[in-house]
C-alpha positions in Angstrom: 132.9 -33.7 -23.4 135.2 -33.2 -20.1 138.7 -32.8 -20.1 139.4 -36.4 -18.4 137.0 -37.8 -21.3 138.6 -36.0 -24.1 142.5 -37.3 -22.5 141.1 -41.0 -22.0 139.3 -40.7 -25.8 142.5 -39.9 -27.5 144.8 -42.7 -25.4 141.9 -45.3 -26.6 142.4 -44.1 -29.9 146.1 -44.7 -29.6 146.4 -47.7 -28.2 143.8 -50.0 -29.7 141.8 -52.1 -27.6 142.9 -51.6 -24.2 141.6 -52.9 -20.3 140.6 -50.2 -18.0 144.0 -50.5 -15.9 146.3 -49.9 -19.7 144.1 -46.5 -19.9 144.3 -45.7 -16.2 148.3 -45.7 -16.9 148.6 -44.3 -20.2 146.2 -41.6 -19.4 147.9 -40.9 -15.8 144.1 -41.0 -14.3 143.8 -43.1 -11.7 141.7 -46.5 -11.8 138.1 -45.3 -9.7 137.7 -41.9 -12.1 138.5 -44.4 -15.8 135.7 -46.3 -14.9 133.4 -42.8 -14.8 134.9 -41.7 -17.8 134.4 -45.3 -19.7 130.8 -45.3 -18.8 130.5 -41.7 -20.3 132.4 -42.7 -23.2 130.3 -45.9 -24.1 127.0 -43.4 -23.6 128.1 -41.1 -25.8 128.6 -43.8 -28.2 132.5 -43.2 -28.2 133.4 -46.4 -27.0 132.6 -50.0 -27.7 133.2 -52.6 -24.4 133.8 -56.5 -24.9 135.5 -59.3 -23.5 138.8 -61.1 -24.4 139.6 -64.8 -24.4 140.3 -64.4 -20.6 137.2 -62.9 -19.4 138.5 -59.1 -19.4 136.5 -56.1 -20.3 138.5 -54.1 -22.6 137.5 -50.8 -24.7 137.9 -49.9 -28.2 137.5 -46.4 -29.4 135.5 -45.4 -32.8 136.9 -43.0 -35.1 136.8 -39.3 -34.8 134.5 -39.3 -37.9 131.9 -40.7 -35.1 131.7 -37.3 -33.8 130.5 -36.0 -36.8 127.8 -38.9 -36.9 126.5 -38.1 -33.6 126.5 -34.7 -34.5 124.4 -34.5 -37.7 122.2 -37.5 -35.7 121.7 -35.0 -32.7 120.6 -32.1 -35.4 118.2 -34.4 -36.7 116.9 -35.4 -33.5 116.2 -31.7 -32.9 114.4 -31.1 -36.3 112.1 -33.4 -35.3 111.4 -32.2 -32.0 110.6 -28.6 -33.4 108.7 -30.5 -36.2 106.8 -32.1 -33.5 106.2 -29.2 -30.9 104.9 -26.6 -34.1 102.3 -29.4 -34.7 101.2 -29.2 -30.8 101.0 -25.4 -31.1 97.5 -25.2 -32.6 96.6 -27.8 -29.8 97.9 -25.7 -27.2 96.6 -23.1 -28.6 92.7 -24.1 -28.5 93.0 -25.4 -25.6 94.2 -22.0 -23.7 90.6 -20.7 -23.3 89.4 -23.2 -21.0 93.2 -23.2 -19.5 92.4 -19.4 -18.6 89.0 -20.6 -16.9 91.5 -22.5 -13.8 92.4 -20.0 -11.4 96.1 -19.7 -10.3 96.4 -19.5 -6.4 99.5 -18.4 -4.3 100.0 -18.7 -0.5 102.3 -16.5 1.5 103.5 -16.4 4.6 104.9 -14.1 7.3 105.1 -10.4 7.2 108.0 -11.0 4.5 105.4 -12.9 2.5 102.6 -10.2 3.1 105.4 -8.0 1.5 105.7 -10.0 -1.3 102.3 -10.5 -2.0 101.7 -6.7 -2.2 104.8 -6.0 -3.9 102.9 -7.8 -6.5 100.7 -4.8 -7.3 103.5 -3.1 -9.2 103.4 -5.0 -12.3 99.9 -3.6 -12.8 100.5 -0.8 -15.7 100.6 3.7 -15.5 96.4 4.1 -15.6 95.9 0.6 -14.1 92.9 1.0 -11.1 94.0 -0.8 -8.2 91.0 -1.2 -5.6 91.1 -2.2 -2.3 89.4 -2.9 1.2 92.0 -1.7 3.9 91.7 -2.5 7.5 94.7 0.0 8.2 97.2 1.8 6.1 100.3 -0.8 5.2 102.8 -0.5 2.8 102.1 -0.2 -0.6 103.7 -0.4 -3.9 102.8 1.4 -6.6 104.4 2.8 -10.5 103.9 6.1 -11.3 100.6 6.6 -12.8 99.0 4.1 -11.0 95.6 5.0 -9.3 94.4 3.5 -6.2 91.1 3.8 -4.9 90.4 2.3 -1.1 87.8 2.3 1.1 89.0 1.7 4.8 87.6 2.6 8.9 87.8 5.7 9.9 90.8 6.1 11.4 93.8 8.7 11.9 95.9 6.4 9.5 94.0 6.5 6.7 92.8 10.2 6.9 96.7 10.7 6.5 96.6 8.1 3.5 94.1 10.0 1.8 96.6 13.2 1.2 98.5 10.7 -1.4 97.3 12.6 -4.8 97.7 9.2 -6.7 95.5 7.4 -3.7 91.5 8.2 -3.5 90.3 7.4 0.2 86.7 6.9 1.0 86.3 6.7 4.8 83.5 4.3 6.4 82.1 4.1 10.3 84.6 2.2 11.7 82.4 0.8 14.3 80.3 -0.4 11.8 82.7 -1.8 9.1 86.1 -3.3 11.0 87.5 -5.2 7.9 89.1 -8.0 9.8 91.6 -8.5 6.3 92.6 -6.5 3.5 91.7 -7.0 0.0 93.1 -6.2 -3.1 92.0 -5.8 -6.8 93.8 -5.4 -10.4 94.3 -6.4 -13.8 93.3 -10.2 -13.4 94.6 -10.8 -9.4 92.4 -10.7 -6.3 94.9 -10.3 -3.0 93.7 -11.3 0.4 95.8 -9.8 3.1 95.5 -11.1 6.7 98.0 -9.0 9.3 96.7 -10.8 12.4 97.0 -14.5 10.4 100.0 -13.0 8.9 99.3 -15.0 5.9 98.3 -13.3 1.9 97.0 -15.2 -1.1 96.6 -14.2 -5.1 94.1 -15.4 -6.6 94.5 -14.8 -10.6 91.6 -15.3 -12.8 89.8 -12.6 -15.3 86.5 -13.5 -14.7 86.8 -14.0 -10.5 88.6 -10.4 -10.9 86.0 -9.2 -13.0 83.3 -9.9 -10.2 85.3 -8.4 -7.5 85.8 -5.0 -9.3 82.2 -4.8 -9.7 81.3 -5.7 -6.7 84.0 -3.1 -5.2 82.8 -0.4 -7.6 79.1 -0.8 -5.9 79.9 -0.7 -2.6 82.1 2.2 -3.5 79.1 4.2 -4.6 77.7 3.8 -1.0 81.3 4.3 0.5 81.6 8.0 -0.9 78.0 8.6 0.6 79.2 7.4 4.0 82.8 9.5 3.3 81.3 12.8 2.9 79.0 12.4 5.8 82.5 11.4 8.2 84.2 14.4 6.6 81.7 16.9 7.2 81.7 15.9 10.9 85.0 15.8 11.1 85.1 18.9 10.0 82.4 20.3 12.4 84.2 18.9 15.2 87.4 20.7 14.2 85.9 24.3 13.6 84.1 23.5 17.0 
């Protein structure tokens, strides 16, 4: 109850049945706002509205001990509802399996939203694998603990990259494999990271993100083939 209703309540009580323009003087608020504060009133079930002989809406309070009324009836009212929602638990409940099935999609855009988007990949727990496709090195976010493997181009970015003790590199020809967007996998999230669209998406669903770690874990096995041939030239070139 608001202050105006709790002044205009009380000067009902006092004076009886009363018009709108008796409250609106008794109460010292002005005509427009009583009228707000009547219709509230009747609502809540505080006030009762009729007519007199001339035609005129007047308004007659109910006793305080209608508080206590409303009260117990709200507390009822509420029983029920948590009687009602702990028989739709078990419901719910059977019916989260084939919930889980529907993958959850996001969309962001923008490089704030490409942020955001990878930002994401620090909820994923210390010992948590976080695999990924990289076209270049971009910011990432990661808890301490967390291991990343990625396979990206050769390039001077992510030779750099690879010195990170918490981040395994494996290096592929970059003529060969240009990786036109960036992808990203862990716990139950797929991210798909486009620089040049400027756009990201998460895709969330256990079994989609099951597929892509195995699928990521193959071409991995090939990737480290390709890695040590790069860095053995690499390193030819340099002692040349």
């Amino acid at each position: 109850m608001t202050e105006k209703e709790a002044i205009v309540y009380l000067v009902a009580i006092e004076s009886g049945i009363s018009t709108a323009p008796q409250l609106s003087a008794n109460s010292k608020i002005n005509r427009s706002s009583v009228y707000m504060v009547l219709g509230s009133l009747i609502e809540k079930g505080l006030l009762k509205q009729s007519r007199n002989a001339a035609g005129v809406s007047t308004f007659e309070a109910f006793e305080p001990d209608v508080l206590l009324d409303k009260a117990a009836e709200m507390k009822q009212r509420q029983s029920e509802i948590r009687r009602n929602i702990d028989e739709l638990i078990p419901d719910l409940n059977a019916l989260s399996p084939s919930l889980a099935l529907h993958p959850r999609v996001k969309f962001y855009e923008g490089r704030g939203g490409i942020e955001t988007a990878i930002h994401d990949l620090s909820i994923s727990g210390p010992g948590e694998i976080v695999r990924g496709f990289m076209a270049k090195p971009i910011i990432t976010y990661r808890k301490s603990g967390q291991l990343t493997r990625i396979i990206s181009p050769y390039t001077g970015g992510a030779l750099t990259m690879s010195k990170d003790k918490s981040v395994t590199v494996c290096l592929v020809p970059s003529k060969q494999y240009t990786f036109s967007s960036d992808i990203r996998i862990y716990a139950d999230k797929v991210v798909l990271i486009s620089e040049r669209e400027e756009f990201a998406a998460i895709i969330e669903n256990k079994h989609f993100a099951e597929v892509m770690k195995e699928t990521f874990d193959l071409a991995w096995e090939e990737a480290r083939r390709l890695d040590i041939r790069i860095r053995a030239a690499t390193k030819r070139q340099v002692e040349s």
